[in-house]
PLY file of the C-alpha trace (Angstrom):
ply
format ascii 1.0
element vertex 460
property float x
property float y
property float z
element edge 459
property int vertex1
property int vertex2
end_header
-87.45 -37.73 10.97
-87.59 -41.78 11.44
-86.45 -43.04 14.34
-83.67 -44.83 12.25
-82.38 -41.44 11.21
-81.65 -40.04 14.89
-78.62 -40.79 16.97
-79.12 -42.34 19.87
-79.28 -39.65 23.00
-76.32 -39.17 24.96
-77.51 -39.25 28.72
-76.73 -36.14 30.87
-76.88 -34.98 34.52
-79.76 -32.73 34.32
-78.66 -28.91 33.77
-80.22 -27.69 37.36
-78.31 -30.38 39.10
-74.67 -29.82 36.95
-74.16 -26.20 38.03
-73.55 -27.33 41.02
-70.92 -29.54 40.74
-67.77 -30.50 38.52
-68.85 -33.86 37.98
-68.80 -35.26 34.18
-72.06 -33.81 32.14
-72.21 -36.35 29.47
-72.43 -39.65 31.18
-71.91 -41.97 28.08
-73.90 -45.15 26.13
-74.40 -48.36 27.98
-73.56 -51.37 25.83
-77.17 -51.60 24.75
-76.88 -47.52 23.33
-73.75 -48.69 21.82
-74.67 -52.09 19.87
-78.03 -49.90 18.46
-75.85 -46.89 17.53
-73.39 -48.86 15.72
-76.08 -50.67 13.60
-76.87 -47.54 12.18
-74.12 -47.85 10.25
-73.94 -47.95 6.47
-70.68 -49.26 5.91
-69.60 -47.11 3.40
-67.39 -48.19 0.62
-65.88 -45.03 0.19
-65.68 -44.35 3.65
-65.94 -40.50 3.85
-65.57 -40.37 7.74
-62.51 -41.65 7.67
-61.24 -38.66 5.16
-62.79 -36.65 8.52
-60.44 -37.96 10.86
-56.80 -35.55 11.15
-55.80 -39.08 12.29
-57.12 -41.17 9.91
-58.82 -43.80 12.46
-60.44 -46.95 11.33
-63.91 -46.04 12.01
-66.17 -48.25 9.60
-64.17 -50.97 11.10
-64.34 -50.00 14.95
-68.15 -49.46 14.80
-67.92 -52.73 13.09
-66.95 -54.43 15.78
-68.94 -52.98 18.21
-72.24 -53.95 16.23
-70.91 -57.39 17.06
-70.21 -56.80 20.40
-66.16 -57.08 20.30
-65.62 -54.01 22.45
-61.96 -55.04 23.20
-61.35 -55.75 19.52
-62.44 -52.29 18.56
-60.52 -50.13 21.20
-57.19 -52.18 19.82
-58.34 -51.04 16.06
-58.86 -47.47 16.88
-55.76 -47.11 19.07
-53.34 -48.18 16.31
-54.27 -44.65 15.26
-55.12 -42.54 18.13
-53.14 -43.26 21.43
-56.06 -40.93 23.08
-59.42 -42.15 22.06
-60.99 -41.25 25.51
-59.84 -37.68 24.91
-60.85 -37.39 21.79
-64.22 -38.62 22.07
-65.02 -36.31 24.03
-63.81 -32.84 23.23
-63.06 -33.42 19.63
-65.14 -31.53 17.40
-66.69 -34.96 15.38
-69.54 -32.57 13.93
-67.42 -30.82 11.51
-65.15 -33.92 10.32
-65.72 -37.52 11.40
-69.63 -37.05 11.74
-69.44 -34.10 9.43
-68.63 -36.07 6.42
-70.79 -38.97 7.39
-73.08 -40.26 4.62
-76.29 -40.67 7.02
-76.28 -37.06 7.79
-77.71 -36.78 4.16
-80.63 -38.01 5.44
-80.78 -37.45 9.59
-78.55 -37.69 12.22
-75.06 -38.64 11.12
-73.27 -41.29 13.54
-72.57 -40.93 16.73
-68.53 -41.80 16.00
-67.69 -39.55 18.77
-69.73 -41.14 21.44
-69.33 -44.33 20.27
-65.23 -43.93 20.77
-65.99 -42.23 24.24
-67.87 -45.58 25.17
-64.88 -48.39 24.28
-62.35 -46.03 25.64
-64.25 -46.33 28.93
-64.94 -49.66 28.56
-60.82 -50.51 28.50
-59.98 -48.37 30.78
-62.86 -50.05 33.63
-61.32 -53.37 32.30
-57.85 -52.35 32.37
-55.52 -52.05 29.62
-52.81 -54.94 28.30
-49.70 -52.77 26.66
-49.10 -52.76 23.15
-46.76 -55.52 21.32
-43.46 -52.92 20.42
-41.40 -53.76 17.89
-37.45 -54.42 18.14
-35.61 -51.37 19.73
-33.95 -48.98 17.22
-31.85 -47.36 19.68
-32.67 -44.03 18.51
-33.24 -41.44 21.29
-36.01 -38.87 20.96
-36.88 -35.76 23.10
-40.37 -34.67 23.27
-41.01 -31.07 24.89
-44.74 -30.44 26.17
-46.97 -33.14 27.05
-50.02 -31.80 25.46
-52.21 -33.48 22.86
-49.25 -33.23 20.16
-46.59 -33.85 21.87
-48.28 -37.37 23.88
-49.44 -38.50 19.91
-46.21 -37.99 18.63
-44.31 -39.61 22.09
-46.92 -42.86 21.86
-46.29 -43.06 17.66
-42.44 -43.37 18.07
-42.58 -45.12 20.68
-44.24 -47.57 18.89
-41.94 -47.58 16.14
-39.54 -48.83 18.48
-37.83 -45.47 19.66
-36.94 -44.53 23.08
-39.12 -41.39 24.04
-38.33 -38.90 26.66
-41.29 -36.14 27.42
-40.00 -32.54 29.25
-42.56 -31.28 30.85
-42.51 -27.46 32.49
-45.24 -28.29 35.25
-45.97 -30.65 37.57
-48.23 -32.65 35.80
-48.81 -33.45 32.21
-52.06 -33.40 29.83
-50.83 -29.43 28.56
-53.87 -27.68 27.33
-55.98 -30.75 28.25
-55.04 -31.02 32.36
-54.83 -26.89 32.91
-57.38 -25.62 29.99
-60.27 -28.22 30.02
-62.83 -28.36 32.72
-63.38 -31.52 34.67
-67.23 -31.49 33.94
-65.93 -31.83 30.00
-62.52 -33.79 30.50
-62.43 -35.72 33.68
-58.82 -35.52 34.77
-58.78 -39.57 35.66
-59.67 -39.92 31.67
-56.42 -37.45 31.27
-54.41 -39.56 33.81
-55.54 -43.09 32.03
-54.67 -41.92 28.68
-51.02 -40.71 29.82
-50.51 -43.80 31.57
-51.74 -45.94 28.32
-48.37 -43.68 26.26
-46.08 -44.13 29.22
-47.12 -48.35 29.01
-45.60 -47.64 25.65
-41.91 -46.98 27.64
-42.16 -43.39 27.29
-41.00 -41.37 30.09
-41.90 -38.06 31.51
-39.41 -35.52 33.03
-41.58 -32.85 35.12
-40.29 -29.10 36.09
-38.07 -28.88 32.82
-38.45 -25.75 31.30
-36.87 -26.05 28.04
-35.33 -22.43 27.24
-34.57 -22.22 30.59
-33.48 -25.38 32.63
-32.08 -26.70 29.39
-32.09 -25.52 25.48
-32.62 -26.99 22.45
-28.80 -27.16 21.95
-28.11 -29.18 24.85
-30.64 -31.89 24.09
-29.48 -31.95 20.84
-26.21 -33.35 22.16
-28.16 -35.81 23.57
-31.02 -36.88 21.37
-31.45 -38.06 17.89
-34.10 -35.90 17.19
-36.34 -33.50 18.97
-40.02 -32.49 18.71
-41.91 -29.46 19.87
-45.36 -29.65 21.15
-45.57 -27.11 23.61
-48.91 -25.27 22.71
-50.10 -21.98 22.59
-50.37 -20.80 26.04
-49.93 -16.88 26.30
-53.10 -15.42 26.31
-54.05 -12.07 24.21
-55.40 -9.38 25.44
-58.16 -6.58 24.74
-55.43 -3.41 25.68
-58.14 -1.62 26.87
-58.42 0.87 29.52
-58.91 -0.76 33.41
-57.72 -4.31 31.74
-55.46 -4.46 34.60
-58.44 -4.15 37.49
-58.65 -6.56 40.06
-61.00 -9.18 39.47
-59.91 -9.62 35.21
-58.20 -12.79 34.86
-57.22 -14.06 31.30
-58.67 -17.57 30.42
-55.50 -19.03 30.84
-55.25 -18.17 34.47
-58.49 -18.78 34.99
-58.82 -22.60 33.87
-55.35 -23.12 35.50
-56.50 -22.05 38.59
-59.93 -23.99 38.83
-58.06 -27.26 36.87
-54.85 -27.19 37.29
-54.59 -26.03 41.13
-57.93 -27.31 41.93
-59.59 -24.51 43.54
-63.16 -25.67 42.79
-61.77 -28.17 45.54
-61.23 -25.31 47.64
-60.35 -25.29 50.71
-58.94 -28.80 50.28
-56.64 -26.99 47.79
-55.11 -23.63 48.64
-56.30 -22.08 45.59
-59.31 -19.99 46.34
-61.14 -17.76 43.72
-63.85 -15.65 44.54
-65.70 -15.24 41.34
-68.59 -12.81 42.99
-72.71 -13.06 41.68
-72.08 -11.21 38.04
-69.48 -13.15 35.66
-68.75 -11.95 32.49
-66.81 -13.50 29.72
-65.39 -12.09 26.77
-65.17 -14.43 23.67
-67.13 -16.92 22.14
-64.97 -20.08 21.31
-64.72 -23.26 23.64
-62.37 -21.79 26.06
-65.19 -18.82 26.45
-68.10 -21.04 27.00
-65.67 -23.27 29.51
-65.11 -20.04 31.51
-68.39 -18.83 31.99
-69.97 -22.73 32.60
-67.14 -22.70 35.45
-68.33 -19.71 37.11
-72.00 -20.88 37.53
-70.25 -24.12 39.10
-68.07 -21.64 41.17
-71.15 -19.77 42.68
-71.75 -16.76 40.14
-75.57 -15.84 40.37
-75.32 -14.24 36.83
-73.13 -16.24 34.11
-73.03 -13.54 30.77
-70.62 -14.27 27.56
-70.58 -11.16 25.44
-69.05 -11.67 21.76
-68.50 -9.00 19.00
-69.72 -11.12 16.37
-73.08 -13.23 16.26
-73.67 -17.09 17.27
-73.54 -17.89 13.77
-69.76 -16.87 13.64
-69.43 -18.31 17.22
-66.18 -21.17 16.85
-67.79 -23.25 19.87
-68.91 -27.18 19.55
-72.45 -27.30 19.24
-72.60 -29.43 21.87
-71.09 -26.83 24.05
-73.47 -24.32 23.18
-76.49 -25.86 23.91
-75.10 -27.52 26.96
-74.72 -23.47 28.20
-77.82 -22.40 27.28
-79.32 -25.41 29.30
-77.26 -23.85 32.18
-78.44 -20.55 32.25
-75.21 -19.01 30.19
-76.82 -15.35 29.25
-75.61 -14.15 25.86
-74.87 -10.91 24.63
-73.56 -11.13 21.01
-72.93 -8.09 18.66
-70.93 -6.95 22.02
-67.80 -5.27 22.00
-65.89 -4.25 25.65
-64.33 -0.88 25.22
-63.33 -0.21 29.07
-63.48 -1.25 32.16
-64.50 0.71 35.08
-63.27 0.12 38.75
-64.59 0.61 42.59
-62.40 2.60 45.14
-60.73 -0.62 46.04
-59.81 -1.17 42.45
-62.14 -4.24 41.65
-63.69 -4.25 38.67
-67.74 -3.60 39.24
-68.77 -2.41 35.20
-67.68 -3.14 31.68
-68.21 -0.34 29.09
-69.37 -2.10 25.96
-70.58 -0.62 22.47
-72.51 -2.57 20.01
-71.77 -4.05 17.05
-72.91 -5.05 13.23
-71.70 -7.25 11.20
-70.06 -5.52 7.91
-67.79 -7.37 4.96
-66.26 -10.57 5.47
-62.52 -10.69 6.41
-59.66 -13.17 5.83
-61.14 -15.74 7.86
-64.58 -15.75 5.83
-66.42 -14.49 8.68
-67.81 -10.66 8.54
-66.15 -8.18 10.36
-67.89 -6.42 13.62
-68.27 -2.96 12.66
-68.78 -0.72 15.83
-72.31 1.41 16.19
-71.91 4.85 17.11
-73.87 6.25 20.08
-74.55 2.67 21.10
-72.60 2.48 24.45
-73.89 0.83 27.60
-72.39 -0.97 30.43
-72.75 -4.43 32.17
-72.25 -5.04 35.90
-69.69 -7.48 37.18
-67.54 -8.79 39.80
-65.34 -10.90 37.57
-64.42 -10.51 33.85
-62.36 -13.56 32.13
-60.75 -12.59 28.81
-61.08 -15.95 26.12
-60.32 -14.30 23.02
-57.35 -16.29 22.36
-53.58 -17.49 22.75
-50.02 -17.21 21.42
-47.32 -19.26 21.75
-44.65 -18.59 24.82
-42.07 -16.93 23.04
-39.40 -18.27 25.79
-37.97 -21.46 24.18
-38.25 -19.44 20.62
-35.71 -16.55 22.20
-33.73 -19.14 23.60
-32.93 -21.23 20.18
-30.67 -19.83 17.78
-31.72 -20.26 13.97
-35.21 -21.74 14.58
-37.39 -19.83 11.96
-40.77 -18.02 13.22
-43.70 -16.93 11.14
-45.06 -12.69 12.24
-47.30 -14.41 14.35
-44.85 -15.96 16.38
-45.01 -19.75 15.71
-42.72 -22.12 14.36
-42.14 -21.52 10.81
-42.54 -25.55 10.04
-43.61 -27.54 7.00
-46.40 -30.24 6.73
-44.95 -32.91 8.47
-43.40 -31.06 11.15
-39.80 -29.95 9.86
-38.14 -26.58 11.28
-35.47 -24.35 9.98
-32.95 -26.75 12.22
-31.85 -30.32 11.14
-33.65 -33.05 13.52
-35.68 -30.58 15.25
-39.78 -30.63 14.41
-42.85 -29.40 15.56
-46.25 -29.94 15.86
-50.18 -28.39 17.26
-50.55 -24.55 18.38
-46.89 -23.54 18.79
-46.91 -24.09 14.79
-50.80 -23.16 13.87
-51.83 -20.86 16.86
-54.61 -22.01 18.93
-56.61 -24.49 17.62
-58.02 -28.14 18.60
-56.94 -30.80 20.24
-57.63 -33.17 17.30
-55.57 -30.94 14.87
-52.87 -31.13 17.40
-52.76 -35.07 17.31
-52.45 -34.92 13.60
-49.66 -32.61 13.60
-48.04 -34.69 16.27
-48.75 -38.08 14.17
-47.33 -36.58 11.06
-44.16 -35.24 12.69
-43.81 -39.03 14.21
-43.67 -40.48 11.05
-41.29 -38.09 9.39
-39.06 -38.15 12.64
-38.62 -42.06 12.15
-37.77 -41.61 8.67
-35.31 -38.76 9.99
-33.66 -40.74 12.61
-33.23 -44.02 10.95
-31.78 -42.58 7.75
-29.44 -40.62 10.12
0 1
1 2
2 3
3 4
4 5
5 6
6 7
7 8
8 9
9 10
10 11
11 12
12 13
13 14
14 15
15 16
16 17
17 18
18 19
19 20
20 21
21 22
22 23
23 24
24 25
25 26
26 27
27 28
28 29
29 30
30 31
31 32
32 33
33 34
34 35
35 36
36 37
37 38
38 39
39 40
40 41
41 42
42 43
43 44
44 45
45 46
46 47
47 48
48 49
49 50
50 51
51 52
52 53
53 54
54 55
55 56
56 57
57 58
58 59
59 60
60 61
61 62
62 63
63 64
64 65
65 66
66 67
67 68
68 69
69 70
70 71
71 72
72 73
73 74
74 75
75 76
76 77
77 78
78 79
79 80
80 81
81 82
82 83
83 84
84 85
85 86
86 87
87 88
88 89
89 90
90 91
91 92
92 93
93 94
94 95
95 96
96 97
97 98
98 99
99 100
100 101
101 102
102 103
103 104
104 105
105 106
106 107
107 108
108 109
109 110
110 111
111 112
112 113
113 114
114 115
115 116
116 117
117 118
118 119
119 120
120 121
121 122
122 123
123 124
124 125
125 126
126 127
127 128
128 129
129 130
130 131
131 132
132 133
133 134
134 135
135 136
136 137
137 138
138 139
139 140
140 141
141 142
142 143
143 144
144 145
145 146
146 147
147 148
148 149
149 150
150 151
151 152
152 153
153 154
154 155
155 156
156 157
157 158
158 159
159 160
160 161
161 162
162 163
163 164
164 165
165 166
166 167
167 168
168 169
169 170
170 171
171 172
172 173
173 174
174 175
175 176
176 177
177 178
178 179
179 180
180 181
181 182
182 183
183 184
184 185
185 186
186 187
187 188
188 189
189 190
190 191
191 192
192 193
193 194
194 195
195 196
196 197
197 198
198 199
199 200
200 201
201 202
202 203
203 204
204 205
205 206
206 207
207 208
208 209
209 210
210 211
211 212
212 213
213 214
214 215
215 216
216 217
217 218
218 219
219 220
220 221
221 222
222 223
223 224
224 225
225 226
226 227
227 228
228 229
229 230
230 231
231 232
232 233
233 234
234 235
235 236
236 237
237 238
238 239
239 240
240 241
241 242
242 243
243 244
244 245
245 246
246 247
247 248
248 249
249 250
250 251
251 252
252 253
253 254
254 255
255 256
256 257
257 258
258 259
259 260
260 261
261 262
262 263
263 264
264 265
265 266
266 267
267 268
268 269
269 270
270 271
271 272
272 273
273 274
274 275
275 276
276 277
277 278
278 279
279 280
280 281
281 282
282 283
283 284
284 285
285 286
286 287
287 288
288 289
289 290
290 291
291 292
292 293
293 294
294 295
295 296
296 297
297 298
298 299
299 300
300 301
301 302
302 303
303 304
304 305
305 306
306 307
307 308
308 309
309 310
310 311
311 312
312 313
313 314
314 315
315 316
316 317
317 318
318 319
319 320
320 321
321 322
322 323
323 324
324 325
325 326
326 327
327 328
328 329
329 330
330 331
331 332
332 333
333 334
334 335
335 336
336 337
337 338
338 339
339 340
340 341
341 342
342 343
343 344
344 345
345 346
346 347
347 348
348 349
349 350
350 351
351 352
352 353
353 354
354 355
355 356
356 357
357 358
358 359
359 360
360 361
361 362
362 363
363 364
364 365
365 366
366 367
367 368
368 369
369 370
370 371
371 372
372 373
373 374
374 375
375 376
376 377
377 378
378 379
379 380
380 381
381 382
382 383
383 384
384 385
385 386
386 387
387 388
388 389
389 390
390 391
391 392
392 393
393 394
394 395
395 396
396 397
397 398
398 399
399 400
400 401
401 402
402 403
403 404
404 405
405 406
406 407
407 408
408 409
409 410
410 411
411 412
412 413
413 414
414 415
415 416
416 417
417 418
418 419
419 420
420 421
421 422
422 423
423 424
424 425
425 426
426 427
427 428
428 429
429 430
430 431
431 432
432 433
433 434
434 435
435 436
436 437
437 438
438 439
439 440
440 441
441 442
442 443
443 444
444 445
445 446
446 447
447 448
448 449
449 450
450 451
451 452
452 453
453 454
454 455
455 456
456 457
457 458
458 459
């Protein structure tokens, strides 16, 4: 392949020196990296990245102006889309839309949109931010519950429309999925933090400790609001229901990440949050939340670091990126792996997991094939901590607590494309209406629910 036709090389912390530490792994383009990147460039009429992006950036003219050097100019175009470009360009998966669509991977790399994002959303936010020019207030009150991906989208869009925007948030902190689910060697929580601040320059506010179901309902901010939208994730995990499940030493992913990000404990003792995650670390699953685990438990001490999956890589949902960034770590593999118990020591710790493999027979619903169990084929695995990423549900709590809001049988929001629930003024948006999914297909949701609660509100 010519040189022309390869992306320029993100720089990394090299893999030995990364395990042992949380610090960022991708370390971003320089403004040289940048300018070179972005002359690769076609400038597509058609523009077929932009039909990549859930929301629908600018990109021909972003990378425009970074070819000529107007960094500042080109952070302003993409943020009159995305209101978290810093975010995005780094855990978004860019491969399969932006990038995947782009005309230059007919012939070599495609562009590097994703990194090129990344690097003028770190270039504002080392030169500081000016807030955005809002329009004329409207008057028109809106409640915002979660302050995930979704729910800050949606909060910065009407905001921006003029609206007054109120986020309730059940913990402490805000970010959702993206402060308690996303390591800070992937997410860096001051790139969280910078991002929030950038929505609440907007004159949105935050409201912490509000659980909504349960300090307040629906109805009562109804009273209240103009309109309300519901962002609040997907953030009860599922579980294997097999036997010893409830051993010492299992911890879903949820509980996991929260601990480590949320809590801090790989700041332990600074933090009171220890976790002991032993030499052998297993854990089960093979989508980003997976490979997150079991890259935090080599940073957390773990001699061994093992993800077993009942499917191959092939059908593996992780980023690429992701992948190969375990592999470089010393992540062991074991696909075509399916737990079937787990076996305890007299203290009640978990020290084996009984596992049968696997083949891959007819495809199911989702397109990929389904793991077919081999008889006779049982063996076990040693370890001292098993973390469960096979995915999560919504909370049902704010569901039971709302009276005539419509749920689908897998116990999300029944809502229609842009956001609309069974009740007048309230809408929806991300995993609480698709199940888990990514943090780019949350900010769409969220973005399309903004503009159809504007059109709500001011017709009202």
């Amino acid at each position: 392949m010519n040189a022309e036709n390869r992306k320029h090389k993100m720089p990394e912390q090299d893999p030995k020196e990364r395990i042992r530490n949380f610090r960022e792994v991708a370390l971003g383009y320089d403004e040289r990296i940048a300018v070179k990147e972005a002359k690769r460039c076609l400038q597509c009429v058609n523009k077929p990245c932009v039909t990549g992006c859930p929301v629908s950036v600018d990109i021909h003219a972003f990378v425009r102006l970074i070819k000529e050097g107007n960094f500042d100019a080109a952070i302003r175009k993409i943020r009159e889309k995305n209101n978290l470009p810093a975010i995005s360009g780094r855990v978004c998966p860019y491969e399969k839309q932006c990038e995947g669509n782009c005309t230059l991977g007919k012939m070599g790399d495609p562009l590097a949109i994703g990194h090129l994002e990344r690097f003028v959303s770190d270039h504002q936010r080392e030169k500081g931010f000016k807030p955005a020019e809002l329009p004329k207030p409207t008057c028109k009150r809106i409640a915002v519950i979660g302050s995930g991906p979704a729910s800050l989208t949606c909060a910065g869009d009407l905001a921006k429309m003029g609206h007054k925007v109120t986020i309730f948030e059940a913990l402490h902190d805000s970010g959702g999925v993206l402060t308690y689910g996303i390591p800070e060697f992937r997410l860096p929580d001051e790139v969280i933090k910078s991002e929030i601040q950038y929505v609440q320059s907007l004159g949105v506010d935050i409201e912490y400790d509000v659980v909504v179901g349960k300090t307040i309902t629906i109805d009562e901010l109804q009273k209240e609001f103009d309109a309300i939208f519901i962002g609040t994730g997907a953030g009860l995990p599922a579980w294997l229901d097999i036997p010893g499940e409830n051993l010492n030493g299992i911890y879903s992913a949820n509980e996991f990440l929260t601990r480590v990000n949320l809590m801090k404990a790989y700041r332990f003792p600074e933090y009171d949050t220890p976790i002991n995650v032993g030499k052998k670390a297993v854990t089960i699953g093979a989508g980003n939340v997976a490979v997150d685990c079991a890259r935090t438990a080599l940073r957390l001490g773990a001699e061994k670091s093992c993800i077993a999956y009942r499917r191959t890589e092939e059908e593996s949902t992780a980023r690429l990126d992701e992948m190969a960034h375990a592999k470089e770590e010393g992540v062991e593999f074991r696909f075509l792996t399916q737990p079937v118990r787990f076996i305890g020591d007299e203290k009640g710790s978990v020290k084996q997991m009984e596992c049968i493999k696997m083949r891959l027979g007819e495809p199911d619903r989702s397109g990929r094939r389904c793991p077919v169990p081999v008889e006779g084929s049982d063996f076990t695995i040693d370890a001292d901590t098993v973390i469960i990423a096979i995915g999560q549900r919504p909370n049902p709590l704010l569901i039971r607590a709302t009276k005539g809001l419509k749920t689908t049988e897998h116990g999300t929001i029944e809502a229609d494309e842009d956001g609309r629930t069974s009740l007048p003024g309230v809408f929806a948006g991300g995993d609480i209406t698709t199940g888990a999914a990514t943090i780019i297909l949350a900010m769409g949701a969220g973005k399309k629910a903004a503009k159809a609660i504007d059109e709500y509100v001011r017709k009202k």
